[in-house]
C-alpha positions as CSV (number, residue, x, y, z in Angstrom):
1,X,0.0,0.0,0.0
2,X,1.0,3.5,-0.8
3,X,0.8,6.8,0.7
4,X,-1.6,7.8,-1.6
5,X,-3.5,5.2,-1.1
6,X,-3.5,5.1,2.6
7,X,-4.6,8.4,2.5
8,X,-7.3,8.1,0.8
9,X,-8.4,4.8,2.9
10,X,-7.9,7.4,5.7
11,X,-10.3,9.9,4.3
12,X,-13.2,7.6,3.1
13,X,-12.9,6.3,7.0
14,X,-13.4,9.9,8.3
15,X,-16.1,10.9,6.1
16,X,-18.0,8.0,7.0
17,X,-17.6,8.3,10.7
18,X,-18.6,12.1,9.6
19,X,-22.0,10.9,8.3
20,X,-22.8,8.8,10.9
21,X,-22.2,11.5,14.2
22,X,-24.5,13.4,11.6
23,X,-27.1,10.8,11.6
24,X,-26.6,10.9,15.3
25,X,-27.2,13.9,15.7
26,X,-30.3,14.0,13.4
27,X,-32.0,11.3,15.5
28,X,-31.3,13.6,18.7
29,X,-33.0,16.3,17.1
30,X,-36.1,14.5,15.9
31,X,-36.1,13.4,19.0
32,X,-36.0,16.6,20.9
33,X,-38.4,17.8,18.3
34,X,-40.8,15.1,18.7
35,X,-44.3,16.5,19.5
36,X,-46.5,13.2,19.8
37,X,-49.4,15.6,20.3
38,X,-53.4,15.0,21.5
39,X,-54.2,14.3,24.6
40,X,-55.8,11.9,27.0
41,X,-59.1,11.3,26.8
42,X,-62.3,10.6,29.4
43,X,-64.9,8.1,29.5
44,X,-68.4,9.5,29.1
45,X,-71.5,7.9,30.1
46,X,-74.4,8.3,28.2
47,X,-76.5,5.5,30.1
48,X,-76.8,2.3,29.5
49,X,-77.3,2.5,24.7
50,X,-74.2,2.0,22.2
51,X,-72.7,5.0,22.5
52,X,-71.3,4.6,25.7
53,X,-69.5,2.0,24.4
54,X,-68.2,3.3,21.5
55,X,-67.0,6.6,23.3
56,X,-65.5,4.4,25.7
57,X,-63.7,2.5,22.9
58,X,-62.5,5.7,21.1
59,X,-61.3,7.7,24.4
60,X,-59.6,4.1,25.0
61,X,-57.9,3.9,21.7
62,X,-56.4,7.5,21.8
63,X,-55.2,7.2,24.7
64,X,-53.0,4.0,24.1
65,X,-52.0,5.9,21.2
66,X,-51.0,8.8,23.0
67,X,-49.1,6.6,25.6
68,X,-47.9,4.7,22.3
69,X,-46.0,8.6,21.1
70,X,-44.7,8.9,24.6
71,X,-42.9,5.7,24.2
72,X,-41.6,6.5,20.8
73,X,-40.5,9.6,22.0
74,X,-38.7,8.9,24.8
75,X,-36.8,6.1,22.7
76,X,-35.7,8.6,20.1
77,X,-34.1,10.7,22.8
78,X,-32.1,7.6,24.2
79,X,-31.2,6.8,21.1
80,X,-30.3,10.2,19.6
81,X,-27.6,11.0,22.4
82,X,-26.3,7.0,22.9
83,X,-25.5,7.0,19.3
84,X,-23.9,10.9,19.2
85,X,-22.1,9.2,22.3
86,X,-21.0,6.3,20.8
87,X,-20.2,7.7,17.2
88,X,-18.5,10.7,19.1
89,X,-16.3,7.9,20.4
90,X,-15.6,6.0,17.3
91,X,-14.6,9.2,15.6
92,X,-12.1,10.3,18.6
93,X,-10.2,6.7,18.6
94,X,-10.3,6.2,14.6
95,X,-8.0,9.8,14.2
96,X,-5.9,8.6,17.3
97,X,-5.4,5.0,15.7
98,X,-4.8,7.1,12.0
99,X,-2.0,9.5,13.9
100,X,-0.8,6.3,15.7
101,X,-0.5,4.7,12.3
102,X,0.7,7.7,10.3
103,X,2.6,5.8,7.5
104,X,6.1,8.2,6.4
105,X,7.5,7.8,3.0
106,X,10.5,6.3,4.1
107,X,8.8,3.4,5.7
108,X,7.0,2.4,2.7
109,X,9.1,0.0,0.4
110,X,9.2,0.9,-3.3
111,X,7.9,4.8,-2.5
112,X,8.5,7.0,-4.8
């Protein structure tokens, strides 16, 4: 391998690690962001006909939806800052291991 070429191995590594902390970071903000919205809902009781029942049904139903967004929610914020964390981490040890790595001219047979 070549300077050249380990340069360039060196640069496709950090642009990739580059994207990801973006992702990361993308996630965290959709996740700050995230407005699951409505609210909870009450039982009614209209006596004892069908539409109790089918308010009952529908005030059930958004509410398991809204607890449903909660949960989503909260996941994207764990997620968002574990994996800015985590690629954060990956980026800080791959340009340690490249300077500890740092391939000189001289070092490389057949270097022109």
């Amino acid at each position: 391998m070549n300077k050249q070429e380990a340069n360039s191995k060196k640069k496709v590594c950090m642009v990739l690690i580059c994207i990801l902390c973006v992702i990361g970071i993308a996630v965290s903000i959709l996740g700050i962001t995230a407005d699951c919205g409505g609210g909870y809902e009450s039982n009614a009781y209209y006596g004892g006909d069908a539409y109790t029942g089918m308010q009952q049904a529908s005030a059930q139903t958004a509410n398991n939806v809204l607890a449903v967004g909660e949960i989503i929610e909260t996941g994207l914020h764990f997620m968002g800052g574990v994996s800015v964390c985590a690629f954060a981490i990956i980026l800080i040890s791959t340009i340690a291991k490249i300077q500890e790595l740092n391939i000189k001219e001289e070092d490389i047979p057949n270097a022109k």
